[in-house]
N, C-alpha and C positions, 0 to 999 in steps of 0.2 A: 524672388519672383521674376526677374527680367529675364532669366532664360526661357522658362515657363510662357514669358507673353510673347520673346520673339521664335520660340518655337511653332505659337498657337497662329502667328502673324502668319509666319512662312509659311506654313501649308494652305495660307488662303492665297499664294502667292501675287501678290498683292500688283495690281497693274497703274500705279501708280506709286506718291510718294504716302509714306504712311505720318498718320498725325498726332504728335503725342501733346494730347490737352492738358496736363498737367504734370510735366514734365521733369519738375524739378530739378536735381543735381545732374538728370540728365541719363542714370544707368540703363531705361529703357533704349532713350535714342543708341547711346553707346551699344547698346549689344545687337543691331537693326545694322551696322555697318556693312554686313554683307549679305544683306537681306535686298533693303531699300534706302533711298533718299528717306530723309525725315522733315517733318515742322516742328520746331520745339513752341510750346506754350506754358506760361506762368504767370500768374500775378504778380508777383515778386520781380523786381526789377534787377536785382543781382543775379537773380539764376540765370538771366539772360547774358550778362556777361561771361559768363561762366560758360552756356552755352555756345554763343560767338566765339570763341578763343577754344573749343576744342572739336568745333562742328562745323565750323564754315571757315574761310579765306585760303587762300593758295600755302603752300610748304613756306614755313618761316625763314628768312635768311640770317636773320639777326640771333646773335647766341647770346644763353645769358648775362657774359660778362661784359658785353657792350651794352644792353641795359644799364648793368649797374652801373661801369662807367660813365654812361650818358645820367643818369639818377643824384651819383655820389654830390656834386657839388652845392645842389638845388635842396636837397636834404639834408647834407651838415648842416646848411647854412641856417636855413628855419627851423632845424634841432637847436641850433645854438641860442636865436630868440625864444625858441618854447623855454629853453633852460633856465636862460636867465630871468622867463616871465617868471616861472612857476619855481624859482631858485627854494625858497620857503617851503613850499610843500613837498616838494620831490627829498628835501633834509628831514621833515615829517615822514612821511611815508619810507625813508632807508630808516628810520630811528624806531619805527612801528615795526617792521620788518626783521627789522632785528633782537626788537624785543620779546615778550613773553603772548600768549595768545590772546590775551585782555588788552595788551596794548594795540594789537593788529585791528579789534575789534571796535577799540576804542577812535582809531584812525578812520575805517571807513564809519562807522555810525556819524561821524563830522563833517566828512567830508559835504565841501559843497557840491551840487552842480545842477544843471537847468531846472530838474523837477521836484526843488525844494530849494532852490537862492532867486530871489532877487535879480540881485548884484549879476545872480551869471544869465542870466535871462537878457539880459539886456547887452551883456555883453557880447554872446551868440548874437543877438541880433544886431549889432557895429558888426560882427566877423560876418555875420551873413551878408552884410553890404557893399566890408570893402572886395575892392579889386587887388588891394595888396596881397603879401604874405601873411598878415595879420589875418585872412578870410581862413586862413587853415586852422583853426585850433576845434574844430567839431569833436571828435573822439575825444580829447583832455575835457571839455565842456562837459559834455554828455557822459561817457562812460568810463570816467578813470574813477581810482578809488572803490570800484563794484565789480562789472565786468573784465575790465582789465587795470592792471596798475596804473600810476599817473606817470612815470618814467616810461613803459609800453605803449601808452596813451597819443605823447608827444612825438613817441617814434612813427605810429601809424598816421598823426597831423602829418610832420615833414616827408616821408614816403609820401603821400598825396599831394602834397604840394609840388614835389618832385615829377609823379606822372604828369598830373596836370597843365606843371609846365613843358615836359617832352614835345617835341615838335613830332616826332613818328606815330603818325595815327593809325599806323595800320598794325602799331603793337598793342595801343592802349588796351586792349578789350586782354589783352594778356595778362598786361601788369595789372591791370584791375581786380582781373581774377586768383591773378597770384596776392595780390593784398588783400584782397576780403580772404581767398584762404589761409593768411598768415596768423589774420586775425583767428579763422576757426578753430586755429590751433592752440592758440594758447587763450581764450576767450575764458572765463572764471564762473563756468556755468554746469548747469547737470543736463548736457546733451542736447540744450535747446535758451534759446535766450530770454523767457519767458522772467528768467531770476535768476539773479549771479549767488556764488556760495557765499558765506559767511563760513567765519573759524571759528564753530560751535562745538567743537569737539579737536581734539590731537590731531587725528588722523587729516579733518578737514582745512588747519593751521598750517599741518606741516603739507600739504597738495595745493594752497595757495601760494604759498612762502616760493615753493617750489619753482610755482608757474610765472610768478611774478616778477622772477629777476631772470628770465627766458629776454629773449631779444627778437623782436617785432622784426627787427630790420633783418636779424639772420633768418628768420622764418620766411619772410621775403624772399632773401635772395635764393633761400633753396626750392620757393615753391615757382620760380621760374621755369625750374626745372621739370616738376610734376604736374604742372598746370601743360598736360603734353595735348599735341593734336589728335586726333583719333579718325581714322580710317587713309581712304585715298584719297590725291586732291581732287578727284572725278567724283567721288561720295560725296568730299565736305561742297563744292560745288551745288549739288543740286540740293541742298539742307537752306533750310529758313527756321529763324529765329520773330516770333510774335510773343509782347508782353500785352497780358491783359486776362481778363475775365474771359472763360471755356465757352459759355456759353454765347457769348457776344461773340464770338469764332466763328463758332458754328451755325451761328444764322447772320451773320455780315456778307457773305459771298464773294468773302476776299480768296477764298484758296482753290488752288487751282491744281489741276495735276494728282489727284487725289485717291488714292487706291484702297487706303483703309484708316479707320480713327480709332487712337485707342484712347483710354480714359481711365484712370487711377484715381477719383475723386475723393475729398476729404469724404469718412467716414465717423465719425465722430461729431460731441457738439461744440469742442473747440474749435476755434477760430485758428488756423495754424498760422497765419500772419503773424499774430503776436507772439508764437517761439521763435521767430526768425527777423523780428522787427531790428536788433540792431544792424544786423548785417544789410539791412535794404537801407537805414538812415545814413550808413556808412557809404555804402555804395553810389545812394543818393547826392550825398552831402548837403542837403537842403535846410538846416536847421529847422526842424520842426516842433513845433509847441509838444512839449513833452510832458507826463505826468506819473506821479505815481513812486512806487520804491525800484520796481522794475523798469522806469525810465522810460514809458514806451512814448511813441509817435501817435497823434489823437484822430491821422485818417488811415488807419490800419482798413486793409483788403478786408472785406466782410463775404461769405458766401454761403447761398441758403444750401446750399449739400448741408453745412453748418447746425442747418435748422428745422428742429420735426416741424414748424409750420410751414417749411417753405421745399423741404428737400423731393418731399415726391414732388411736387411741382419741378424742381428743378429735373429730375430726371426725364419726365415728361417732354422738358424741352430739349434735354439732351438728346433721349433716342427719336423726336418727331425731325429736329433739324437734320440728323448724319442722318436717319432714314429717306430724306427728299434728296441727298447728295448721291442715294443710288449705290452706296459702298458699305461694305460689313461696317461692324463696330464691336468693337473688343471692352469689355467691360470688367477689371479688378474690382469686384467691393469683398468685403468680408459676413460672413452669415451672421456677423457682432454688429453689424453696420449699423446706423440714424434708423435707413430705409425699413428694415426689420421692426422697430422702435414703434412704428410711423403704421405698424401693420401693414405693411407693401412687401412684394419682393420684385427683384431686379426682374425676372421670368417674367411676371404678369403684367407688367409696364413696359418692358421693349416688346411684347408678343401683339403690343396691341398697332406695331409700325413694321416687324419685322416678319418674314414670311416664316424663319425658324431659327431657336435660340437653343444652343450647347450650352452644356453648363460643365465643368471641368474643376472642381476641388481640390487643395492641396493645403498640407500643414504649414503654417508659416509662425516666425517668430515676430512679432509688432513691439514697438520700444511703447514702453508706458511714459513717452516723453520728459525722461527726470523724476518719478514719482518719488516722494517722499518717503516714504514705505514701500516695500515688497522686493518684487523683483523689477531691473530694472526691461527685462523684455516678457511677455506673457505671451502662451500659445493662444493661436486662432485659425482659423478654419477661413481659408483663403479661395475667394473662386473668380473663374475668369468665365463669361458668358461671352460665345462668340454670337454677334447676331448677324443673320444673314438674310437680306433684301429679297 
């Protein structure tokens, strides 16, 4: 759909920068490079690094391998305490791994960690305290043994320990992004982090085993490389990065320079926070009270788009605020949407702010987020409403 929407942008040709309220990974800004300036917005606090590091700051001068260089010594070194902490279980886990698929099962169903011990609850919270190297073992706490292995585990601790310590702050938002996407790669999940696999079957034993003895640290160093800049530095230049709630954007009267707003709002009655929760605890590194099989964070982003009791309301306020800013407003939902559910349609609710509303259809394919059953993408009936003041 992002050619679609920067196609739908440009011909409003936009006299300002344009603003994507839920921007995620960021494909719409990306394809807007030769269009307009962008704002990126998300709730998610990793997107935004992710953001930063290929949307904003001047042409990079530092090459990969002077990262690693500057990394290498700061990460053996808190590999080598993770090791020797966790010497026991990483011998478990190579013994599981090697074994038969009852055995692998049998390992993580044991396995401790925050949202079912004790013992590691408390220890999280010493590592949330110190100021040491000791503060880095968050990913071994939280998601080894499920998400990822406890040898992958320890590798994405000491990488972190490693940026953190880096004195070049004008790469961090790089390496940032290149570690949370190290982790997306090798992550032990169906497309979304809601729930890591289990080896319930061959196929799913031998794709764990697989992923598991992959290396955190190589996934790293090569996504230095693909975690690339995108446009000119005159483009990334006038680009701004905002973390937070759409709508708190949009009626805060923080933005400025504004020519057009787009919006991709959750459709659905999930919460998408919670497929994406490891990577924000990651990104975060906050130790947060965690719970559950899935391990999640207990102040997960909540938003009424989310909620047939809340969602026409929420749109309500989306198209009354961009319509007082005096600029179109481009609007992706699906004809599957909440707002449907809710007996609303997108037409009837910005007609009542906007002087006149397009509406533009196209077939798309939507991931079923990891479903259990079916297939994993389902057709839907995709449309983008340009409204115009």
């Amino acid at each position: 759909m992002a050619d679609h929407v920067r196609d739908a942008i440009a011909e409003l040709k936009p006299a300002g920068r344009v603003v994507d309220l839920f921007s995620g990974m960021g494909s719409v800004a990306e394809s807007l490079q030769e269009t307009a300036s962008v704002v990126t917005n998300d709730a998610m606090s990793f997107t935004a690094a992710l953001s930063r590091a290929r949307f904003t700051g001047p042409d990079r001068e530092t090459t990969s391998a002077d990262v690693i260089e500057r990394l290498k010594p700061v990460y053996e070194a808190r590999l080598r305490e993770l090791e020797l902490l966790y010497s026991t279980e990483l011998n478990s886990e190579v013994a599981a791994l090697e074994g038969s698929r009852t055995d692998l099962l049998t390992y993580m169903g044991k396995a401790q960690h925050v949202g079912n011990s004790t013992a590691r609850r408390r220890t999280a919270r010493a590592a949330a305290e110190s100021s040491g190297s000791d503060h880095y073992a968050l990913a071994s706490l939280y998601f080894s043994a499920g998400y990822l292995s406890l040898r992958q585990a320890v590798q994405l601790d000491a990488a972190r320990a490693a940026i953190d310590a880096d004195s070049h702050l004008e790469d961090r938002d790089w390496m940032l992004a290149a570690w949370i996407a190290a982790a997306s790669v090798l992550v032990n999940a169906p497309g979304h982090t809601a729930q890591f696999l289990r080896p319930n079957s061959d196929s799913a034993h031998a794709r764990i085993v697989r992923t598991w003895t992959r290396s955190i640290w190589d996934e790293f160093c090569l996504a230095l490389d693909t975690v690339s800049q995108v446009g000119t530095k005159s483009w990334r230049r006038g680009n701004s990065v905002y973390v937070g709630d759409a709508l708190d954007l949009v009626s805060g009267g923080e933005l400025r320079d504004i020519g057009t707003v787009y919006a991709d709002p959750p459709y659905t009655k999930d919460q998408y926070s919670r497929y994406y929760h490891l990577y924000e605890t990651l990104y975060r590194y906050d130790y947060p009270d965690s719970s559950g099989a899935g391990r999640n964070r207990s102040d997960r982003f909540t938003t009424g788009f989310s909620l047939k009791s809340a969602v026409v309301a929420s749109f309500h306020d989306l198209c009354r605020n961009v319509s007082r800013m005096r600029v179109p407003l481009v609007i992706s939902y699906p004809s599957s949407g909440l707002l449907g559910d809710a007996g609303v349609t997108v037409v009837e609710i910005a007609l009542q702010y906007f002087g006149n509303v397009q509406t533009r259809s196209y077939t798309a394919n939507h991931s079923t987020m990891g479903a259990s059953t079916g297939a994993s993408k389902k057709s839907a009936t995709e449309n983008l409403y340009v409204c115009l003041v």
